[in-house]
N, CA, C and O of each residue as an XYZ file, in Angstrom:
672
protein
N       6.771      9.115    -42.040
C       7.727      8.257    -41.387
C       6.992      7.084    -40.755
O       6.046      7.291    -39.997
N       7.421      5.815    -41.061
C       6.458      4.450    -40.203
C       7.275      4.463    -39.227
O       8.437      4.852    -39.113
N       6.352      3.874    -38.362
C       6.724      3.743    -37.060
C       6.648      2.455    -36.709
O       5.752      1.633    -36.900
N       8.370      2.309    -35.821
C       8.717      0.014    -35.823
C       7.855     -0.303    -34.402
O       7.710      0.131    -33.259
N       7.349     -1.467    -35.379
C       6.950     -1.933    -34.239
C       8.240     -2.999    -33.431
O       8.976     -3.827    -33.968
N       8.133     -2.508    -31.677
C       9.137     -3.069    -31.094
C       8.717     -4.502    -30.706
O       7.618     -4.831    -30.260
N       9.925     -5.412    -30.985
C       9.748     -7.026    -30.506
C       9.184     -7.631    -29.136
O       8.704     -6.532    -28.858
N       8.859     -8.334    -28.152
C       8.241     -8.321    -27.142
C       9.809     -8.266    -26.114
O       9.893     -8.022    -24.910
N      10.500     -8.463    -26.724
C      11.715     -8.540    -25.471
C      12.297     -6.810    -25.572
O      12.783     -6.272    -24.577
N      12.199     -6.280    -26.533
C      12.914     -4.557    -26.231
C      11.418     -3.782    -25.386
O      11.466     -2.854    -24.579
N      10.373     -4.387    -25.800
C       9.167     -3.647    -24.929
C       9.270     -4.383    -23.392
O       8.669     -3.904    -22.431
N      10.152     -5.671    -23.283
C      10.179     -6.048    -21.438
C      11.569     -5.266    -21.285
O      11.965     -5.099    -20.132
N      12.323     -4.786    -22.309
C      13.714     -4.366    -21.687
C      12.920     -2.651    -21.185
O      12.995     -2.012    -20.136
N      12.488     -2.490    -21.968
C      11.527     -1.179    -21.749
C      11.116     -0.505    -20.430
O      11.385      0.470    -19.728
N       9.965     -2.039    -20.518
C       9.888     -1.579    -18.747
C      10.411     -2.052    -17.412
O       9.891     -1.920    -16.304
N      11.614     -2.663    -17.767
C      12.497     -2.662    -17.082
C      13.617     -1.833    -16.790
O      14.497     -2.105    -15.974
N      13.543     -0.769    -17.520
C      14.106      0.374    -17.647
C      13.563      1.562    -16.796
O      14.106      2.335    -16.007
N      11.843      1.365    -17.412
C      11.162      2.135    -16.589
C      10.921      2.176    -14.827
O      10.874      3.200    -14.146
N      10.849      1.409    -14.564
C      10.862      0.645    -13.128
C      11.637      1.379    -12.606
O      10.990      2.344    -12.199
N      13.085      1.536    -12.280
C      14.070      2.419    -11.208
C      13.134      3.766    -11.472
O      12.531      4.317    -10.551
N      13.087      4.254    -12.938
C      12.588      5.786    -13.036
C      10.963      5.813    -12.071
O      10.547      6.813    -11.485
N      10.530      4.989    -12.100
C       9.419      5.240    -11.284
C       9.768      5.282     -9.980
O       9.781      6.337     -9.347
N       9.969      4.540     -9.656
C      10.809      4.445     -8.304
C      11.311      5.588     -7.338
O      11.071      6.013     -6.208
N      12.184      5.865     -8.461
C      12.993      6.626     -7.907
C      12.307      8.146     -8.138
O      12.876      9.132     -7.668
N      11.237      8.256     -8.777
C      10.447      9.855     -8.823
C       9.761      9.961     -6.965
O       9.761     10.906     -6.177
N       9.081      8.067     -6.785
C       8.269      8.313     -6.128
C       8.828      9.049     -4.183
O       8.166      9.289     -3.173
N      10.159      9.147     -4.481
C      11.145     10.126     -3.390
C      11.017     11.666     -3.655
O      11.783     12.469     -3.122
N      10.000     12.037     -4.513
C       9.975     13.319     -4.628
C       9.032     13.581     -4.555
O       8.737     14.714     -4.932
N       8.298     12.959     -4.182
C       6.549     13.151     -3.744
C       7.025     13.772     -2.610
O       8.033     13.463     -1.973
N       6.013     14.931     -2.330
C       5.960     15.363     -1.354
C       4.761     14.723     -0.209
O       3.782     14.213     -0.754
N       4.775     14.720      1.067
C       3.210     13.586      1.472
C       3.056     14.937      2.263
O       3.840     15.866      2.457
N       1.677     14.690      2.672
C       1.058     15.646      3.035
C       1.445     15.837      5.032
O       2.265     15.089      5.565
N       0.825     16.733      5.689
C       1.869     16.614      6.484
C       1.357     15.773      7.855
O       1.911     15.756      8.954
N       0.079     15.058      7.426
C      -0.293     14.184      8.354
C       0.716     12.722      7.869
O       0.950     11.648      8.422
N       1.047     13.217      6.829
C       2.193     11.089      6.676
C       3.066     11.765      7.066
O       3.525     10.807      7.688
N       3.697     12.482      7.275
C       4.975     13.322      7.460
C       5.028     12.699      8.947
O       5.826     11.818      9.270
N       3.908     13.373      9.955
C       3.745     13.197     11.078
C       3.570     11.571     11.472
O       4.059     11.077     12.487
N       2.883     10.931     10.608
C       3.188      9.600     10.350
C       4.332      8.562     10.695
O       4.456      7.657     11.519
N       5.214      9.174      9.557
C       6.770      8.788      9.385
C       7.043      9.051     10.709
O       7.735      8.204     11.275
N       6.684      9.991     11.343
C       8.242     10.595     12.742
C       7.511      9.589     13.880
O       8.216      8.926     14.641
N       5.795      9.521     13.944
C       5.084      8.529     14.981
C       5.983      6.752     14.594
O       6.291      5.955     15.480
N       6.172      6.580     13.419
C       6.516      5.504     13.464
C       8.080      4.894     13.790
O       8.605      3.850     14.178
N       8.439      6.208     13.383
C      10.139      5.913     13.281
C      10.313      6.295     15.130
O      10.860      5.416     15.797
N       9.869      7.508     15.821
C       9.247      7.449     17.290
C       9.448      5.781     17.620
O      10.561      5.448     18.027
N       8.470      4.790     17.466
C       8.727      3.376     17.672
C       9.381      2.699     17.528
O       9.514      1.832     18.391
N       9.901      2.687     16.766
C      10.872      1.650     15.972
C      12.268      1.396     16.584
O      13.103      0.911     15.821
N      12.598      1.632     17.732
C      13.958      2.301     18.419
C      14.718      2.338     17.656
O      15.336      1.296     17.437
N      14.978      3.316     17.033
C      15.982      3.535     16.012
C      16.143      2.892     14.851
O      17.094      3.363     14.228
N      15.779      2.294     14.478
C      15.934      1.512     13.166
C      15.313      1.990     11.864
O      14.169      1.643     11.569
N      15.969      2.702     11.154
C      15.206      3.690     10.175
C      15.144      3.340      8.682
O      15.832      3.756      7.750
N      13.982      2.331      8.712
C      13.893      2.417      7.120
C      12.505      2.352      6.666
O      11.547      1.849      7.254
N      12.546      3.007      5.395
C      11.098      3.487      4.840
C      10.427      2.187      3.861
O       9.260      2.184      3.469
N      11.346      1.201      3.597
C      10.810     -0.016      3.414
C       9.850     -0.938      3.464
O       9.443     -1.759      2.642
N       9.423     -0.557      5.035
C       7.858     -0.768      5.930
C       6.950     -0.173      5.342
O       5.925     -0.828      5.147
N       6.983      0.929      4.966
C       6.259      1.848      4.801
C       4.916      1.594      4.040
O       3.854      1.958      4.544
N       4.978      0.769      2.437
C       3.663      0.513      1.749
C       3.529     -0.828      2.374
O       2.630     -1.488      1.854
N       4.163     -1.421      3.341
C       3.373     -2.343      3.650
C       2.534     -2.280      4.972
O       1.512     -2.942      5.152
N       3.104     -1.369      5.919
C       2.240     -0.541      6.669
C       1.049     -0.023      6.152
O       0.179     -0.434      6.919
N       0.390      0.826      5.048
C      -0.734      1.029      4.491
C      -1.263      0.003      3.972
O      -2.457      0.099      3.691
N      -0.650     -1.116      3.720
C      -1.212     -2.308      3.297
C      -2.097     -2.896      4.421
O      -3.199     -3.346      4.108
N      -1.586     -2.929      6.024
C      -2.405     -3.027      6.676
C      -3.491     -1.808      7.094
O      -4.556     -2.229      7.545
N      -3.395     -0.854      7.030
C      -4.514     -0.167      7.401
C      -5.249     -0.491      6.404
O      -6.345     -0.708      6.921
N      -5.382     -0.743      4.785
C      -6.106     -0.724      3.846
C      -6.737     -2.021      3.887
O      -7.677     -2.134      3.100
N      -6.419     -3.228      4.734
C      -6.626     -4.512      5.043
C      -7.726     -4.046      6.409
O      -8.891     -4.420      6.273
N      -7.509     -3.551      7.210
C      -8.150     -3.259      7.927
C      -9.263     -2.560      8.104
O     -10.185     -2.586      8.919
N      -8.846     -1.611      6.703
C     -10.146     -0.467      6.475
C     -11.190     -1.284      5.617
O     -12.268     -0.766      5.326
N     -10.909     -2.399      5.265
C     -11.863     -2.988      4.340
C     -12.401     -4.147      5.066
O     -12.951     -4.992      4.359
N     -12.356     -4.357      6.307
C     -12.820     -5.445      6.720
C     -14.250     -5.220      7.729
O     -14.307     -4.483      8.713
N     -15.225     -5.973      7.242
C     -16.137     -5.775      8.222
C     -16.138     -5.994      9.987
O     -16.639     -5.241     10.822
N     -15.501     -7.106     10.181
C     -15.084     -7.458     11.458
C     -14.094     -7.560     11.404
O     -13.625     -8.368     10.603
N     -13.054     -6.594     12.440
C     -11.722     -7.048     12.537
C     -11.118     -8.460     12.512
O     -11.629     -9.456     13.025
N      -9.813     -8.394     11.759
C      -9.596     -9.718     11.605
C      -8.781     -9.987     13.190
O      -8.537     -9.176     14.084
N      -8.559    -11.135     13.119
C      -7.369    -11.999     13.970
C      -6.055    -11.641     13.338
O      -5.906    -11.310     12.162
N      -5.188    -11.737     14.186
C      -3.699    -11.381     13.508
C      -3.590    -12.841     12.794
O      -3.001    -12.676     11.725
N      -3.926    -14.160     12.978
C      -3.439    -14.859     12.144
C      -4.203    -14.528     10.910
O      -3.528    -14.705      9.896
N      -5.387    -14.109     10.703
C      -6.434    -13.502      9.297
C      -5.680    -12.504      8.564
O      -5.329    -12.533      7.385
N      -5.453    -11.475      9.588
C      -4.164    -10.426      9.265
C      -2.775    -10.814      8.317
O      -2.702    -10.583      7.110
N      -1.765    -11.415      9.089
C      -1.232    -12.498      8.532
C      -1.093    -12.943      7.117
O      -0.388    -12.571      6.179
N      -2.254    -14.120      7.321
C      -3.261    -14.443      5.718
C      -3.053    -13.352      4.435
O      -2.489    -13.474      3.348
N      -3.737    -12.288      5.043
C      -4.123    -11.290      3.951
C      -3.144    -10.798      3.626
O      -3.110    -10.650      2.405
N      -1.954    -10.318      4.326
C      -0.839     -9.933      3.706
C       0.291    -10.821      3.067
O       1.253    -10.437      2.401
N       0.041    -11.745      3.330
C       0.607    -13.138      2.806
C       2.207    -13.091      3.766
O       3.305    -13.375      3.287
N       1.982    -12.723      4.980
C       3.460    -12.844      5.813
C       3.121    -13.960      6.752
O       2.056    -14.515      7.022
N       4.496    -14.137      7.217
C       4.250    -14.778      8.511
C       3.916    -14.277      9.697
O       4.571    -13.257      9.912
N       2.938    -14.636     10.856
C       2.501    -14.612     11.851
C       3.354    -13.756     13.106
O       2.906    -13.346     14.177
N       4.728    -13.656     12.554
C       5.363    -12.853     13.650
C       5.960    -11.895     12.979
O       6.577    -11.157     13.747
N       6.062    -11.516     11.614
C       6.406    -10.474     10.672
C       4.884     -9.496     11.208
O       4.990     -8.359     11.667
N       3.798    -10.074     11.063
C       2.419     -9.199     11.004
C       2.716     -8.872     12.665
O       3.091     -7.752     13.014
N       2.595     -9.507     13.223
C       2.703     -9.395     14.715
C       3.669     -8.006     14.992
O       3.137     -7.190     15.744
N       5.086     -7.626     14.450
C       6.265     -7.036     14.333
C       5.319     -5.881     13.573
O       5.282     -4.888     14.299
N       4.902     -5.778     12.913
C       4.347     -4.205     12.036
C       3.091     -3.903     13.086
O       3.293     -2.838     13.670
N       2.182     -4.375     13.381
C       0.877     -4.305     14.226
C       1.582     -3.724     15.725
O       1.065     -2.780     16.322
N       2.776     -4.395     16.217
C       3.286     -3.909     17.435
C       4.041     -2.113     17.129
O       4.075     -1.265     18.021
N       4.418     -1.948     16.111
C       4.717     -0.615     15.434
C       3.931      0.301     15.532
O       4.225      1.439     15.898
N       2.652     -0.159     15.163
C       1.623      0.361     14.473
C       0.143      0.788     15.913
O      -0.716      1.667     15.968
N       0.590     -0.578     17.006
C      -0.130      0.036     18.427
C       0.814      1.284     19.107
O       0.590      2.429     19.500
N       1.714      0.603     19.036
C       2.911      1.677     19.810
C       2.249      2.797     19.377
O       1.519      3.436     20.135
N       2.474      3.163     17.975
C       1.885      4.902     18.042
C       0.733      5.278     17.592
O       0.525      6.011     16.625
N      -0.180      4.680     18.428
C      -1.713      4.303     18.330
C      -2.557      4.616     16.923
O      -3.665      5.151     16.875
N      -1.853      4.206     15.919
C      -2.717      3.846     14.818
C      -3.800      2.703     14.553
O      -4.798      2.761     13.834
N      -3.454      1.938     15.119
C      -4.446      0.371     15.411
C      -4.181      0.428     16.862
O      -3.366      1.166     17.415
N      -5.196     -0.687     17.577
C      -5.349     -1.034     18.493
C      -5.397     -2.728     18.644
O      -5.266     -3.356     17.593
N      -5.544     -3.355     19.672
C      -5.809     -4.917     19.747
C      -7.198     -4.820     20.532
O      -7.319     -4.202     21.590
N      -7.990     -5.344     20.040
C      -9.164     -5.696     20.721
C      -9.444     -7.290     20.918
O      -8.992     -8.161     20.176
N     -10.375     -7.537     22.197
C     -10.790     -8.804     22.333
C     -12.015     -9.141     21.727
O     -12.908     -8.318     21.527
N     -12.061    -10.041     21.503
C     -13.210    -11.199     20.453
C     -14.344    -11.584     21.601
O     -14.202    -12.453     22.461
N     -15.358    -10.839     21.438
C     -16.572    -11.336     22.138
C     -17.022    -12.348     22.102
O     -18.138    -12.504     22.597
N     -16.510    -13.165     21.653
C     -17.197    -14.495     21.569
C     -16.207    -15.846     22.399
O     -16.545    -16.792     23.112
N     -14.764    -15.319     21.841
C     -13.663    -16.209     22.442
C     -12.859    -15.544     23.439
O     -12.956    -14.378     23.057
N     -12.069    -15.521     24.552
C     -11.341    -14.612     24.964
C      -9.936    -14.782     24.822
O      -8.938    -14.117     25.099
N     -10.202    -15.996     24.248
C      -8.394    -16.598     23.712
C      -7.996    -15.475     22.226
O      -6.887    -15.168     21.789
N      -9.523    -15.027     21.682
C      -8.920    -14.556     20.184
C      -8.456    -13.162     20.602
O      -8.825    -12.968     21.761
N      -7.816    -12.157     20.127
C      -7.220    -11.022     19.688
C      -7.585    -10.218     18.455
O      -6.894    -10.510     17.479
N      -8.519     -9.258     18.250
C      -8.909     -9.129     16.654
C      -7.515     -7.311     16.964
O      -6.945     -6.740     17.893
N      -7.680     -7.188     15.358
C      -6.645     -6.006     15.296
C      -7.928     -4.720     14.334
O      -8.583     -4.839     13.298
N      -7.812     -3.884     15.089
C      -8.350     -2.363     14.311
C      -7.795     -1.210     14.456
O      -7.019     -0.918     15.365
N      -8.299     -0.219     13.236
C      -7.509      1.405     13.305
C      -8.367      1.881     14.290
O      -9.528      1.549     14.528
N      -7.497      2.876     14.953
C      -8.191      3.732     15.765
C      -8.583      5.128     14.929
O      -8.335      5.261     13.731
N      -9.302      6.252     15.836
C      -9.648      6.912     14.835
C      -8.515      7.911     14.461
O      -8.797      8.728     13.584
N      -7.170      7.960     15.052
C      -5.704      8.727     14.648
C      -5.676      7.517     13.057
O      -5.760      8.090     11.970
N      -5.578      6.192     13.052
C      -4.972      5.685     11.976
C      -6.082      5.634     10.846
O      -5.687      5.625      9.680
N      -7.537      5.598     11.124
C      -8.706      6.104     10.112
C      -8.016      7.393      9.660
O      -7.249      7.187      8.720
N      -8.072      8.621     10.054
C      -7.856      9.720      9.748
C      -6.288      9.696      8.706
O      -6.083     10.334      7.673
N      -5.474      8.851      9.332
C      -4.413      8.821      8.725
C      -4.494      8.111      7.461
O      -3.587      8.319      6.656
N      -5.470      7.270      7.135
C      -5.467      6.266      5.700
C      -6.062      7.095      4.777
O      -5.773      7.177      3.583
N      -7.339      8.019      5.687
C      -7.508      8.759      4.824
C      -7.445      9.794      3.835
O      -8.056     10.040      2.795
N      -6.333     10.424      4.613
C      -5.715     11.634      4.160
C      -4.492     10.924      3.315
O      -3.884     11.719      2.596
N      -4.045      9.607      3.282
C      -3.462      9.459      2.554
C      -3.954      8.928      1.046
O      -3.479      9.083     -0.079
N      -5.055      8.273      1.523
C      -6.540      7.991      0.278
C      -6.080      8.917     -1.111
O      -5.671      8.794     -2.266
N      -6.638     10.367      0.360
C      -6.633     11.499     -0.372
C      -5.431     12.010     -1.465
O      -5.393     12.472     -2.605
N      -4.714     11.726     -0.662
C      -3.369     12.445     -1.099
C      -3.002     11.862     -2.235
O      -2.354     12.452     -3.099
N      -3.450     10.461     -2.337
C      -3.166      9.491     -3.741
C      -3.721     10.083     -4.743
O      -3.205     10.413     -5.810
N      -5.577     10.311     -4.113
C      -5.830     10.443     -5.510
C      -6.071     11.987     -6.109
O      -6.796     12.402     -7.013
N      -5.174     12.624     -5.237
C      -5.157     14.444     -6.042
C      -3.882     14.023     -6.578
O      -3.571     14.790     -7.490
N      -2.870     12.972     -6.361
C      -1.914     13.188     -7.263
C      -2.016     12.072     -8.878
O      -1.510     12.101    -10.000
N      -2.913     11.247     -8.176
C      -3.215     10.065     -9.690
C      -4.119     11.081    -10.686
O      -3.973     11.118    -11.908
N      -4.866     11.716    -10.096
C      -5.923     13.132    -10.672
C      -4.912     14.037    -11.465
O      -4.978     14.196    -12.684
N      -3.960     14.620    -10.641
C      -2.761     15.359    -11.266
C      -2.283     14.639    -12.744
O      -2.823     14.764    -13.843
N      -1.226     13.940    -12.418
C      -0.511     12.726    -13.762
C      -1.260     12.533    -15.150
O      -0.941     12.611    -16.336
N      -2.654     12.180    -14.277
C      -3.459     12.226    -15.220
C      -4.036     12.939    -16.208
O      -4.427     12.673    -17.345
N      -3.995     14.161    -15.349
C      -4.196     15.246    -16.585
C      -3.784     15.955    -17.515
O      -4.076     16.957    -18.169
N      -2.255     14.382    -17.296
C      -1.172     14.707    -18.768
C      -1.888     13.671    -20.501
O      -1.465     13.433    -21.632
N      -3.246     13.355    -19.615
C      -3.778     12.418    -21.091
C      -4.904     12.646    -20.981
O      -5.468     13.097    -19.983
N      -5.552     12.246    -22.408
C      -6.790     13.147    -22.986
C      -7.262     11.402    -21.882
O      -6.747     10.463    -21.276
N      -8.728     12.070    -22.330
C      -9.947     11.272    -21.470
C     -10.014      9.525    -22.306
O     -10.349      8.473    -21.761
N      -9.743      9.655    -23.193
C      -9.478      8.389    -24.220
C      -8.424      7.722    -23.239
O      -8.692      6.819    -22.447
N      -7.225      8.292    -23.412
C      -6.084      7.369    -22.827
C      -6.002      7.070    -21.507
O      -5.298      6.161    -21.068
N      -6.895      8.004    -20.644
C      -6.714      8.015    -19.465
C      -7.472      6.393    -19.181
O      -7.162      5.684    -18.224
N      -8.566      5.994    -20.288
C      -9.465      4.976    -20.095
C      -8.666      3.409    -20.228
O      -8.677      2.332    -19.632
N      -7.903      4.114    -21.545
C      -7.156      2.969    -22.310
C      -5.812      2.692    -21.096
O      -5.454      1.561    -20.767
N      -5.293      3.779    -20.634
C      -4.150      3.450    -19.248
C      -5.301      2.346    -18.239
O      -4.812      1.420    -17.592
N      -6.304      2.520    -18.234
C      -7.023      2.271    -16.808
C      -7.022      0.147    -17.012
O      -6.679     -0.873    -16.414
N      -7.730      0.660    -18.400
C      -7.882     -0.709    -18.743
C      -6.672     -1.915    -19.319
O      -6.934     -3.096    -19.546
N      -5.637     -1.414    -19.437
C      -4.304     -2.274    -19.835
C      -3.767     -2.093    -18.631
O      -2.848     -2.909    -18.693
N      -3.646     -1.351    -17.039
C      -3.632     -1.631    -16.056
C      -4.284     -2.641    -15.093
O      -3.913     -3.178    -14.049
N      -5.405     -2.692    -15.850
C      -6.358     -3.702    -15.031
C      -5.840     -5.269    -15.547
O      -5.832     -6.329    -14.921
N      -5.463     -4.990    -16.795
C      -5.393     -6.198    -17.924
C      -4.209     -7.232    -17.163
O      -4.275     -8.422    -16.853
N      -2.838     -5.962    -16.981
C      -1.590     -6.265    -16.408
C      -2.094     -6.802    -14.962
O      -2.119     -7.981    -14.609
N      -2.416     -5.882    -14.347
C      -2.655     -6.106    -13.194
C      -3.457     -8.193    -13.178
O      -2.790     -9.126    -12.730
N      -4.907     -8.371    -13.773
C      -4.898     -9.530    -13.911
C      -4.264    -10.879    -14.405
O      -4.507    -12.021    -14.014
N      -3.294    -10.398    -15.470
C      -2.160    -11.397    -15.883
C      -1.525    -11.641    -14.620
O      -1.899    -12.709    -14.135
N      -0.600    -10.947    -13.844
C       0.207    -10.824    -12.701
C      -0.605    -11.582    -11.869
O       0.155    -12.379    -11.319
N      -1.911    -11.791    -11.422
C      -2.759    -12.342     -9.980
C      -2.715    -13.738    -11.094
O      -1.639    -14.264    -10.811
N      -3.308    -14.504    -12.116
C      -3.259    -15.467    -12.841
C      -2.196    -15.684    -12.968
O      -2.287    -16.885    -12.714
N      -1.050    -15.525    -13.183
C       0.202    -16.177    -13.275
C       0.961    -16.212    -11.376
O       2.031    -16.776    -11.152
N       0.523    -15.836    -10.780
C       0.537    -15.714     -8.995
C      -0.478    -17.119     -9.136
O       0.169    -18.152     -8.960
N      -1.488    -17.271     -9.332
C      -2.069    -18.886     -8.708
C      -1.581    -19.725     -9.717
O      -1.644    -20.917     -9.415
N      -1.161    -19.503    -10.711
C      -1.285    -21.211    -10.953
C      -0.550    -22.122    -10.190
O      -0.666    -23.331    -10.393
């Protein structure tokens, strides 16, 4: 039996198809029970306002933070997440409230403000690190070692089309 090759628009209807299904699996992840405890510290803050929306962009800042040699400035902060200055300000005030980061002062200026994890929100990035990659480890070990390479590298591929078509 040959097998059709599909046109480039039924392979974008494709994964546009795929998209909700991912999505919508990733509500059945179970998180481990330090994000659990996570979720209730944050939603704790938030006076009532309950949505999980925040949520990867919240790890977006700890993962911004965990990678920085010197804490940034909230306007650096900011920058890196590509928000505005009182959106970052609004997640960071979340995020002191239930002492995952802290605000520290700038030894050099006393006008600056730098932002870091404390060691509750270290512990917390990490266990979620973790938690990613026993389940990307898991998925994975639905494909031989070939595909797992060939997924890695047409991810990277996608992934760089997407940042090149983002600058021009």
């Amino acid at each position: 039996m040959e097998e059709k090759t599909l046109q480039p628009e039924q392979i974008a209807d494709q994964f546009l198809e795929l998209i909700p299904r991912l999505l919508h699996m990733r509500g059945n992840l179970i998180p481990p029970e330090h994000i659990v405890r996570f979720q209730q510290q944050i939603e704790n803050t938030r006076r009532g306002k309950n949505s999980f929306a925040d949520y990867p962009l919240l790890f977006r800042v700890f993962a911004t933070l965990t990678h920085k040699q010197t804490p940034p400035t909230m306007g650096e902060l900011s920058g890196e997440l590509g928000l505005p200055c009182s959106s970052a300000t609004r997640l960071v005030d979340w995020l002191v409230r239930a002492n995952f980061v802290e605000r520290i002062d700038d030894h050099n200026d006393r006008r600056i403000v730098r932002v870091r994890l404390t060691a509750i929100g270290q512990q917390v990035h990490l266990t979620t690190l973790n938690h990613n990659k026993q389940q990307i480890m898991h998925l994975l070990s639905h494909f031989s070692p070939d595909e797992q390479e060939q997924l890695l590298r047409l991810m990277y591929k996608l992934s760089d089309s997407l940042l090149a078509e983002r600058n021009i």
